[in-house]
Every structure is written in C-alpha cells, then in structure tokens.
N, C-alpha and C positions, 0 to 999 in steps of 0.2 A: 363725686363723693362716695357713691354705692360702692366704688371699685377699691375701695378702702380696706375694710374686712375679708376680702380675696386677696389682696397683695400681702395682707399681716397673715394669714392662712399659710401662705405659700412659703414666703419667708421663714416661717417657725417650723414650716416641715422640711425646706434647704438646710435650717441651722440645725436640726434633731440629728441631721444627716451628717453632719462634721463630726458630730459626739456618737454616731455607731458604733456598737458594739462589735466587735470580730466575730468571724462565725467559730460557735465552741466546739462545734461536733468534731467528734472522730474518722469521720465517716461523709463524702459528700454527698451532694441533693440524688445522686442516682443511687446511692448504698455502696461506696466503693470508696473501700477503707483511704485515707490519706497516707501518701507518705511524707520524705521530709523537704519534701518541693512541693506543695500543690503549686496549682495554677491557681491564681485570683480573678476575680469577674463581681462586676457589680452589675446587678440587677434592677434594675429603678432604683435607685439610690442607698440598695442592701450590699454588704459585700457578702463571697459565698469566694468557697474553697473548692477544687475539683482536682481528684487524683490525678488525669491528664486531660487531654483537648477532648478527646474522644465521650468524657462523660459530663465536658462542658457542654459539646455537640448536644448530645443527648439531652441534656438538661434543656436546651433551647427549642428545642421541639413543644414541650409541654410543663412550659414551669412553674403553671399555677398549680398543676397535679403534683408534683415535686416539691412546691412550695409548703403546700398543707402537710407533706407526710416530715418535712424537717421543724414546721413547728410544731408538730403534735412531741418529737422526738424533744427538743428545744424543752417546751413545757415539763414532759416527763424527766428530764435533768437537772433543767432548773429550781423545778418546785419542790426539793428536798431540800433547798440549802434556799430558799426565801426569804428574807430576812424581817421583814414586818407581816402583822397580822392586821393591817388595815391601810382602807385604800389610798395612796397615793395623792390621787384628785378630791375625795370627798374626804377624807380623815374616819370614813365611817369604818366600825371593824367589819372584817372579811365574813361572810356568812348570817349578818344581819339582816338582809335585803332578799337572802337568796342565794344560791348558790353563786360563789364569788367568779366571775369573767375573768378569764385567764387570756390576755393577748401579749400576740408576740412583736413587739417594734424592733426595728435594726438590731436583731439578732438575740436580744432582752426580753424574757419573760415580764409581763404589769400585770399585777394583780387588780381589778375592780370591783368595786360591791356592786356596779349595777353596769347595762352596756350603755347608758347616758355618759358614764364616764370615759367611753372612748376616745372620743375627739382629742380629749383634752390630753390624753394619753400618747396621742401621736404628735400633736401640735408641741406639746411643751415636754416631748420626749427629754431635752438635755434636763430639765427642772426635776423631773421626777426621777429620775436616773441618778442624777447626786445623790438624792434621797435615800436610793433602796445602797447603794454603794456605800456611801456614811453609815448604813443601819449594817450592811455585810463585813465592813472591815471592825466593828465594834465589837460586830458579833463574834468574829471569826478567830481575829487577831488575838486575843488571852489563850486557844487552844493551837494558834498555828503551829506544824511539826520542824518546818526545816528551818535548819539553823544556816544552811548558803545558800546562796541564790542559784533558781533554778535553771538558771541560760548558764552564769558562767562557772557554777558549778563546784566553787574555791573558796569564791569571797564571802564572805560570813553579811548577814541579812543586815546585821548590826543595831544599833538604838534608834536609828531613823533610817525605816527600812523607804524603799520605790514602793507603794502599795499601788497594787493594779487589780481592780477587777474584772475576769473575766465570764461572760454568762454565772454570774451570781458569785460564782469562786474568788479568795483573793490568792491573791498570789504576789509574793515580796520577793523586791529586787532588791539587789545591792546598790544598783543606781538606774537614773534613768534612762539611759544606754543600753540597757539590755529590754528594754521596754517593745522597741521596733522586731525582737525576736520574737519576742511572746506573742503580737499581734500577726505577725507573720505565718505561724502557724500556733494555733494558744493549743489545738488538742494535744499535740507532744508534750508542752511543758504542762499542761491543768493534768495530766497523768502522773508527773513527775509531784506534783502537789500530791495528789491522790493516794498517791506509794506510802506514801512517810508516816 
C-alpha cells in the first residue's frame, strides 16, 4: 500500500508531460538563434528546439547548466504577459508570503506565493496550466491584433477562433490544422503575433 502515493506521483508527472508546453524561445539552449527547421529533442520529458545537431551535441554535454540559463530567459518572457496575480495552488495573492517563486515546468512559467507550492506545481501541471491559459485568452483576446491566422496567413481568425497558448501568449488559428505548425516551431509565428 506505501507504493501508492509514488505511483500517483509518477503518473501525474507522465500526464503534466502529454500537456507541455513547446519550447517558446527564439533562440536554443546553447544561444543559437532558430531557424525554420529546428531540430526537436526531448529532455526528461521537456521538449527543446535546437538550430542543428551540433548545438544539440553541445547541449548534451551539460544541460543542467543550459537548462537554468533558458529558464531564467523563459521567466523573463513570460513574466510580462502573466496572466493572474495569485497562486495557482494556494489561491493566495502573489507577494503576500514573500517574494512570489517563479518556476518553470514543460517549458511554462507558475507563479507561487511560497516554494511549498512546488510539488503541486509539477504534479498537477495539466490543472494549473488550464488555469493560467483561461486567465490568458480572457485577458488577451478583447486586444488581439490579427485579423488571419498566423500559419496560413489568408484565412481570416473568424468568430470561433483555434485559441492556442503559447509560453503565456495567445495566438488564434483559423482551425485546428494549423495548430501542429505553431508547435512545430511557435518562435516564428509568437513573432508574427508580436508584429501586429
């Protein structure tokens, strides 16, 4: 029976894993800008984008040292377009406890009021994720710019747009079809957002 609260551990951090985030940056874990092919590579259960093999190599040398310098970059991207002022896990507001814990899961900034609420944070990553997502397309959506969709570039967004979040941004499709591009590489088109 002890081996109970391990297997539900384990489980909730395989399923957080199905609901990652794509990686948003411009730029991969070794600082080398993307183009319109990266290479994909998942990392313990992270996806990461890498300009070619050569700075995937590189990455695998030392990619906890790699890993800290793309969430610090992750945070500082993120954290302007946040979408709630309180934590996720606790419902406490952000800066009540302390300075708020900024961690980064499957490629998503989570804001905490305290680092007790980590766990919770990684464990029931898909739960908390809806959340900031609901709270970013509410937010976002009354000022969205583009009127086509940013993959096929024609089709007008229309009254029931694809909403996709990507690292906190939304970004609207005309359908769900264009969905597998934007994940594919999201920094091309969260730019194409960005422009408008």
């Amino acid at each position: 029976m002890r081996t109970y609260p391990i297997i539900a551990v384990i489980v909730a951090c395989l399923c957080s894993f199905l609901f990652a985030d794509p990686y948003p940056l411009a730029v991969d874990p070794t600082g080398e800008k993307l183009g319109d092919k990266p290479v994909a590579y998942q990392h313990q259960g992270r996806d990461l984008l890498f300009a070619n093999e050569q700075s995937l190599e590189a990455f695998k040398k030392d990619p906890a040292a790699l890993l800290k310098k793309v969430d610090e970059q992750i945070v500082e991207q993120q954290l302007k377009l946040y979408p709630i002022d309180t934590c996720v896990v606790a419902g406490e507001k952000l800066g009540e406890m302390g300075d708020p814990v900024n961690v980064v899961v499957n490629n998503r900034l989570i804001r905490l009021c305290c680092g007790g609420c980590k766990k919770s944070a990684i464990t029931k990553y898909d739960e908390h994720v809806k959340k900031l997502n609901a709270a970013a397309i509410e937010q976002q959506a009354p000022k969205y710019a583009n009127k086509t969709c940013v993959v096929s570039e024609q089709d007008e967004v229309g009254d029931k747009p694809t909403d996709l979040v990507i690292g906190g941004r939304l970004v609207r499709l005309c359908c769900e079809d264009c969905e597998a591009a934007v994940k594919a590489n999201p920094a091309k088109y969260l730019a194409k957002v960005e422009s408008k």
